[in-house]
C-alpha positions as CSV (number, residue, x, y, z in Angstrom):
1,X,-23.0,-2.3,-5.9
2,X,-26.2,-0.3,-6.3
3,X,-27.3,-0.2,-2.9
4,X,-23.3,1.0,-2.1
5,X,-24.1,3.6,-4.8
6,X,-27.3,4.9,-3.4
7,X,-25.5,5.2,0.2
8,X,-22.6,7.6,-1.4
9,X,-25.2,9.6,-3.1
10,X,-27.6,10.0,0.0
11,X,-24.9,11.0,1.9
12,X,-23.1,13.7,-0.1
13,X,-26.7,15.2,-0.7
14,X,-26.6,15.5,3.5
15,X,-22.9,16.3,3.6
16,X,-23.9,19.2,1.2
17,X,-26.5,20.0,3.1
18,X,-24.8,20.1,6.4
19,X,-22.2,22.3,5.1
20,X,-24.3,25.0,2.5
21,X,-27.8,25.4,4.3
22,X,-28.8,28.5,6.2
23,X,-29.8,28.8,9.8
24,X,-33.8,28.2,9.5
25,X,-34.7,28.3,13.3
26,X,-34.6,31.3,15.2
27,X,-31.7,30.8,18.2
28,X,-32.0,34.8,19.6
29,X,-33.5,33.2,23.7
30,X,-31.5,29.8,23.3
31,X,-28.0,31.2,22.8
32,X,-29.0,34.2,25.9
33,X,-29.7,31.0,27.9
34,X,-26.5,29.3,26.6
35,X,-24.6,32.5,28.5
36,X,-26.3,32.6,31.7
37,X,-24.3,31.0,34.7
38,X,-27.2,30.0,36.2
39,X,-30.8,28.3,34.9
40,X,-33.5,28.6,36.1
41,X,-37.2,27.4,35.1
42,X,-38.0,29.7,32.6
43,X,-34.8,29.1,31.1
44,X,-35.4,25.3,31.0
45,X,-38.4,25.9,29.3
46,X,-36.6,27.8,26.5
47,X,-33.9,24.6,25.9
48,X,-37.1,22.7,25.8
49,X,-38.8,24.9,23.5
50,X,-36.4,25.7,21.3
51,X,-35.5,21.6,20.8
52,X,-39.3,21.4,19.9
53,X,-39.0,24.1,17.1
54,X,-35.9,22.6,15.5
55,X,-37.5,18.8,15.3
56,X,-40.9,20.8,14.1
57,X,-39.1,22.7,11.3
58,X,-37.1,19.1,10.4
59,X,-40.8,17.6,10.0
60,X,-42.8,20.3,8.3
61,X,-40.4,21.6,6.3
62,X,-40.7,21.3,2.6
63,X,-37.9,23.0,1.7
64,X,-35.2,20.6,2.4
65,X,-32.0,22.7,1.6
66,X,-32.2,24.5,5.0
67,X,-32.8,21.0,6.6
68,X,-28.7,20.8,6.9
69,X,-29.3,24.6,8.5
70,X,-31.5,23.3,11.2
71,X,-29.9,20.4,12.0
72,X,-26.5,22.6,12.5
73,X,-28.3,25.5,14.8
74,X,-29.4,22.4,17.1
75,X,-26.5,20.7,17.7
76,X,-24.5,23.5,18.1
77,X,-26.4,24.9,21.0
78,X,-26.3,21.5,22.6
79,X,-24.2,22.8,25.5
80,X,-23.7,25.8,27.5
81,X,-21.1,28.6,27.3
82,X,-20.7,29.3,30.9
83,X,-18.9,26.5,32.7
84,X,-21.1,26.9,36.0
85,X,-24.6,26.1,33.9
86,X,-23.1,23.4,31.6
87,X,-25.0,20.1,34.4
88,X,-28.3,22.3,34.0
89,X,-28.2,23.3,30.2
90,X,-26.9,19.5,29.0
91,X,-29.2,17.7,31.4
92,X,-32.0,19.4,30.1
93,X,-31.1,19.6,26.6
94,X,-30.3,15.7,26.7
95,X,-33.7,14.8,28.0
96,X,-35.6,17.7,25.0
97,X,-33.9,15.8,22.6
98,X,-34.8,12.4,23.4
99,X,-38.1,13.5,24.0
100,X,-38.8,15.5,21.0
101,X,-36.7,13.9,18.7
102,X,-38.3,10.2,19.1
103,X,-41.7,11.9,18.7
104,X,-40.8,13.1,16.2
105,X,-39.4,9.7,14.0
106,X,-42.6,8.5,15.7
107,X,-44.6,11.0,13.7
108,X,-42.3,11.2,10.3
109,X,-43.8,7.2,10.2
110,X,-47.0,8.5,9.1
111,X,-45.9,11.5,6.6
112,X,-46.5,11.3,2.8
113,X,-45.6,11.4,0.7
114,X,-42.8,8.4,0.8
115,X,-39.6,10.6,-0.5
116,X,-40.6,12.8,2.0
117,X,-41.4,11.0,4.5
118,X,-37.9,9.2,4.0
119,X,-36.0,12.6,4.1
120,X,-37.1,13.6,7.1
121,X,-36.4,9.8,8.8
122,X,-32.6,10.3,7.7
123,X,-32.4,13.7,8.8
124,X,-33.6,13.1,12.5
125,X,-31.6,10.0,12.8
126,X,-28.3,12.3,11.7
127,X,-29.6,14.8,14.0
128,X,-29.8,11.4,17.0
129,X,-26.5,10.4,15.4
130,X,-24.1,13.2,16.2
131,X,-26.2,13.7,19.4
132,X,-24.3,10.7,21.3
133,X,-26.9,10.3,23.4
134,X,-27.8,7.0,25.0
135,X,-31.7,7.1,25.6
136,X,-32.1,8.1,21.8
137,X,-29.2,5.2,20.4
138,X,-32.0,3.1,22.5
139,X,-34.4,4.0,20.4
140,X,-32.6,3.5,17.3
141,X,-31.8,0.0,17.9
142,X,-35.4,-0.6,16.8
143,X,-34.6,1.0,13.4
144,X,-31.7,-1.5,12.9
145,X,-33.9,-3.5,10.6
146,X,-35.8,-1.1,8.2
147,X,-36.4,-2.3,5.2
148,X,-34.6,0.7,3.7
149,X,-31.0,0.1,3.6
150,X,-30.6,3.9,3.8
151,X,-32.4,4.5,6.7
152,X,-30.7,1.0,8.3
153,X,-27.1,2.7,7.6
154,X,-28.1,5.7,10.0
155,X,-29.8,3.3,12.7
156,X,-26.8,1.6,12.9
157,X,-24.7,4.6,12.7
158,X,-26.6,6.1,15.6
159,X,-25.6,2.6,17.9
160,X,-22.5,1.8,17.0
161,X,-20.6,5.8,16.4
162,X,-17.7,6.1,18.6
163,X,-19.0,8.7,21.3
164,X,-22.0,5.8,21.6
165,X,-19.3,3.3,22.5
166,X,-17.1,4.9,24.5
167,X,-20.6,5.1,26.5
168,X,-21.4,1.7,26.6
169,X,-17.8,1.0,27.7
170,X,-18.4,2.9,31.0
171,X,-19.3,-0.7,32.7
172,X,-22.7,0.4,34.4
173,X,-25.4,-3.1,34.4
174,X,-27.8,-1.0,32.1
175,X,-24.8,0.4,29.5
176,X,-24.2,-3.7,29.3
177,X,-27.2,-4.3,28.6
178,X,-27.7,-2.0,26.0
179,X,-24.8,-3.0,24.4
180,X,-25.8,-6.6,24.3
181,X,-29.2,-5.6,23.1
182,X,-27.4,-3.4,20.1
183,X,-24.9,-6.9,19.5
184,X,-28.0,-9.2,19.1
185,X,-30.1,-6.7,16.7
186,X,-26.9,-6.2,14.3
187,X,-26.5,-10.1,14.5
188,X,-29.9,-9.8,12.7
189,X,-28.6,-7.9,10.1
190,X,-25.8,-9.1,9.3
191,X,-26.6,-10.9,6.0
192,X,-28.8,-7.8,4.4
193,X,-26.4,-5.5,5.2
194,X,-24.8,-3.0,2.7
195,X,-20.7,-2.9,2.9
196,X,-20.8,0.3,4.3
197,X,-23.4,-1.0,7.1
198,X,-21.5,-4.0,7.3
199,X,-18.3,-1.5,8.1
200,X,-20.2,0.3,11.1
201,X,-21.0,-3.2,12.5
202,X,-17.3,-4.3,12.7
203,X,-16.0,-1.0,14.3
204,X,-18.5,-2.1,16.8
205,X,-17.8,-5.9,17.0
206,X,-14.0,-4.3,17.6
207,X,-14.5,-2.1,20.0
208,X,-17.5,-3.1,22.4
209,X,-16.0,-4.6,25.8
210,X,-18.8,-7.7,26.0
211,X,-18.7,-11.1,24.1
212,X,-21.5,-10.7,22.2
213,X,-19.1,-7.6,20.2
214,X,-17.0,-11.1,19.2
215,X,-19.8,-13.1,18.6
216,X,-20.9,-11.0,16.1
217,X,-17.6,-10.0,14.1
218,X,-16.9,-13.9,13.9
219,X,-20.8,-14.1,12.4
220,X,-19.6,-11.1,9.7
221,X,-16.4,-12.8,9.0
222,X,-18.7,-16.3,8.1
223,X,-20.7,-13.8,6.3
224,X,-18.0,-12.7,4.3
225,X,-16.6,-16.1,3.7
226,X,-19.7,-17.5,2.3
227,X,-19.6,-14.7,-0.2
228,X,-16.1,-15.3,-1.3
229,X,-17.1,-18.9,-1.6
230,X,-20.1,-17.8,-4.2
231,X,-18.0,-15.2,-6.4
232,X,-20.2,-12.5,-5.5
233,X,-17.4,-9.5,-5.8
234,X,-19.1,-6.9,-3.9
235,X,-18.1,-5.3,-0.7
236,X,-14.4,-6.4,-1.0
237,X,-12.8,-3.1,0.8
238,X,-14.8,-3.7,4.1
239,X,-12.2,-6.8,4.4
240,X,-9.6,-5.0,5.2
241,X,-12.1,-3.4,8.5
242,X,-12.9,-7.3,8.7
243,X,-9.4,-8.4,9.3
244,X,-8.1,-5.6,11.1
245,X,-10.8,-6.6,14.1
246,X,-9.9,-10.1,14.0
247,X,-6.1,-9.8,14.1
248,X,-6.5,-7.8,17.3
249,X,-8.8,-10.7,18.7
250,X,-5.4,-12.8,18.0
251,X,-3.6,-10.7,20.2
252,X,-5.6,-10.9,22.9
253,X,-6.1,-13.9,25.4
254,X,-10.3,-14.0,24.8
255,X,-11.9,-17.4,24.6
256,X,-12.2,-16.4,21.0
257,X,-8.9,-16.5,19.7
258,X,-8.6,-19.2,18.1
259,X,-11.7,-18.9,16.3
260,X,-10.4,-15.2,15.0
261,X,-7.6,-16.7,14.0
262,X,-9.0,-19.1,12.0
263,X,-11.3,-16.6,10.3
264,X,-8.5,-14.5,9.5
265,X,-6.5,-16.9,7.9
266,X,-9.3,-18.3,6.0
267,X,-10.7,-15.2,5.0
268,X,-7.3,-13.4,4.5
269,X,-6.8,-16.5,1.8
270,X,-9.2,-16.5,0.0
271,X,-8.8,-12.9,-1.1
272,X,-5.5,-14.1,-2.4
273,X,-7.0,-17.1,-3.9
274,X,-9.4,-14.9,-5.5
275,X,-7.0,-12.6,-6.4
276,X,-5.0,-15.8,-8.4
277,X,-8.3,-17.5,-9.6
278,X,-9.9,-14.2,-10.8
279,X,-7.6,-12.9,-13.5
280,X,-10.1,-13.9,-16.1
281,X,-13.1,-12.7,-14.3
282,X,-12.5,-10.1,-12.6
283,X,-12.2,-6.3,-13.6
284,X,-9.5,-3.6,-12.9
285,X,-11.6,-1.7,-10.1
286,X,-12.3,-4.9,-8.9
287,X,-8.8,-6.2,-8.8
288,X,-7.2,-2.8,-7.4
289,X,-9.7,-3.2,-4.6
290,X,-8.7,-6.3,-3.9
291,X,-4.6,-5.6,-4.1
292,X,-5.4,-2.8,-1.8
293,X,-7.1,-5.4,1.0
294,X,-4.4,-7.5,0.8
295,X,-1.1,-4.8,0.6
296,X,-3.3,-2.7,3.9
297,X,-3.7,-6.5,5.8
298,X,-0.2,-7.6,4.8
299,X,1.1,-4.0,6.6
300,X,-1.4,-3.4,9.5
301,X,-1.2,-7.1,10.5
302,X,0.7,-9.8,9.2
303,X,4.2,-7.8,10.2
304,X,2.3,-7.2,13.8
305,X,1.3,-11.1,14.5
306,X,4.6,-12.6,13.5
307,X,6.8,-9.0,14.9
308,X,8.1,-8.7,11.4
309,X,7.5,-5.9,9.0
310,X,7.0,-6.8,5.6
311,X,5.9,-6.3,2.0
312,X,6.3,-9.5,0.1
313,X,2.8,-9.9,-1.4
314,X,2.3,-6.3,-2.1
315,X,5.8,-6.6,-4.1
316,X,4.8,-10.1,-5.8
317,X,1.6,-8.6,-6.7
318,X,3.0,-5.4,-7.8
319,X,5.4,-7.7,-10.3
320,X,2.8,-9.6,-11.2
321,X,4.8,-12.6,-10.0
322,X,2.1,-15.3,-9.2
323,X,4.6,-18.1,-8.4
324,X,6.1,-15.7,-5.0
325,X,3.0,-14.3,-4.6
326,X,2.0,-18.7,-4.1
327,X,5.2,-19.1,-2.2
328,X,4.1,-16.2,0.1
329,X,0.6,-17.5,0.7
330,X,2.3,-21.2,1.8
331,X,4.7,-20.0,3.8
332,X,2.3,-17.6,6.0
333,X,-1.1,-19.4,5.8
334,X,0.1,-23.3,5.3
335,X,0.3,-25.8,2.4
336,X,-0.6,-29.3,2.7
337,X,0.1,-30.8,6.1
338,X,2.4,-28.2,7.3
339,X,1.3,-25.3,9.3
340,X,2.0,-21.6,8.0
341,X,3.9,-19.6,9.8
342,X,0.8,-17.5,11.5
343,X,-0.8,-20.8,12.4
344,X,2.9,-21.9,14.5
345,X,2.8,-18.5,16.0
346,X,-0.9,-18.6,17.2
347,X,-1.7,-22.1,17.4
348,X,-5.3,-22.7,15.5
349,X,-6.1,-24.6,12.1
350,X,-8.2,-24.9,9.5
351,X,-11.4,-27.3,11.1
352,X,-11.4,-31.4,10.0
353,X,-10.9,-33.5,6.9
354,X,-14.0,-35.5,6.5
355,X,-11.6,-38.5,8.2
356,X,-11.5,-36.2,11.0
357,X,-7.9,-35.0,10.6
358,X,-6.9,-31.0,11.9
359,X,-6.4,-29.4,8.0
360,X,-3.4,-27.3,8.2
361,X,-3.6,-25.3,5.2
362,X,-6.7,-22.8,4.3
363,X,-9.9,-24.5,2.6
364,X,-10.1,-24.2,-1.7
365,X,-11.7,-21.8,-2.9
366,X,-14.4,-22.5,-5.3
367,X,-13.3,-21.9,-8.9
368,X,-15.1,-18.4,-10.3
369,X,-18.2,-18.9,-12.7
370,X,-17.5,-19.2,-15.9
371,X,-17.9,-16.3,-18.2
């Protein structure tokens, strides 16, 4: 819970930022060269310089409210105004950021001292992040694993954000490449990750059109498991992101399918099983997040994988009626030797017995520490 409280505090200090600072870079030759329909050299040279003197301010500055300023007067001269300039003007402004803005997290490495140092890392990784470019989410791959779990949340942001994607979706050999580089570096990550981090990771896992994207939301799924398995109660929200993914992997005809099926059901259960188990142990933030992963799951994608809409653990819960909420759990996950009603819609079940039997209903979980 601390690291997750750092995150929130680190990013509505940049949200703030963003939205308060003044301009701090002077934009008079940039924004004439934004009108002009067409470019020539000198002009390229003033996109060029005028990316150098935004990363320069973002790495000498000292005065870090006007860093959100800064950040803003770049990226919103990132393209041209006149239609017939924009290949010239985003071509060029493309390569001046990847250029200047990889020197620069190349040079912020050796600034002291650490807090500021650290400041300006996050700052030109936001600046990368809402960039969508492809050469610099390159680069950021090898911030993935930074020891600071700040400065990992923005690496990861900068791989895995939507526009990046969509990118990597195109189908080229080298997008696919990069996209299975990016897969295999999360996959590194995946058990030091904050929640939030852990978040960015499955919107990737769900999205990315390669099998390494399944591989690794499987891998955060085991993650997760393991984690309900120990009682430790952090994180519980990202579930919800968790088993979102992995009911759309059941929809699908990958070679995965059964495998997200089994991870959803498992995981899926043991929320309610900690939900039942934890009465004693578990607090009233911690139990609302909890009814809220299972009511959003039981909405989004139980009514979806059997075609029927429904509310009946949300209600049970809501009564505090433990027996239907039990009935509910049986009847859609399995109890005993009989299969749950998910498991005879998409066949899949719950590994082998130690005699080597298929287990049709969702593993125990552990009982919670005592207090």
């Amino acid at each position: 819970m601390k690291s997750k409280q750092v995150i929130f505090v680190a990013l509505g200090v940049f949200l703030v930022l963003a939205v308060n600072s003044a301009r701090a870079v002077d934009t008079k030759d940039i924004d004439d060269v934004r009108n002009k329909g067409v470019l020539e050299e000198a002009d390229l040279k003033i996109i060029d310089g005028f990316v150098f003197e935004g990363v320069r301010e973002l790495l000498n500055t000292k005065n870090f409210p006007t860093i959100g300023g800064v950040r803003l007067a770049i990226l919103a001269r990132a393209n041209s105004t006149a239609a017939s300039a924009a290949g010239q003007y985003s071509a060029q402004f493309s390569e001046s950021a990847y250029k200047h803005i990889t020197e620069g997290l190349k040079t912020a490495e050796g600034i002291k001292p650490d807090d500021v140092r650290f400041k300006v890392i996050i700052n030109l990784l936001i600046l990368a992040d809402s960039l969508d470019n492809l050469r610099l989410a390159d680069f950021a791959v090898g911030m993935v694993g930074d020891k600071n779990p700040i400065v990992r949340y923005w690496a990861v942001h900068c791989v895995t954000n939507p526009g990046i994607v969509k990118q990597l979706n195109a189908g080229s050999d080298a997008n696919t490449k990069l996209a299975e580089r990016i897969a295999e570096q999360l996959k590194k990550t995946v058990e030091t990750s904050s929640p939030e981090t852990t978040g960015l990771m499955v919107g990737f896992a769900g999205q990315i059109k390669i099998s390494q994207g399944e591989d690794l939301l499987l891998q955060i799924a085991d993650m997760r498991l393991e984690k309900y398995r120990k009682w430790d109660l952090g994180g519980v929200l990202v579930d919800s992101d968790i088993l979102k993914a992995l009911s759309e992997k059941m929809l699908s005809s990958g070679a995965n399918k059964v495998a997200a099926a089994q991870r959803f059901a498992q995981l899926y259960s043991y929320a309610i099983q900690r939900y039942i188990k934890g009465q004693d142990i578990l607090n009233a933030d911690e139990k609302r997040q909890l009814v809220s992963v299972l009511a959003d799951v039981e909405q989004s994608c139980i009514g979806k994988l059997l075609d029927v809409p429904q509310s009946i653990i949300l209600k049970a819960v809501e009564a505090d009626d433990a027996a239907a909420l039990q009935q509910e759990y049986n009847r859609l996950l399995g109890e005993g030797t009989e299969a749950g009603k998910l498991a005879q819609k998409i066949s899949y079940d719950y590994g082998k017995s130690a005699e080597g039997n298929k287990l049709m209903s969702p593993l125990s979980l552990p009982d919670p520490p005592k207090k």
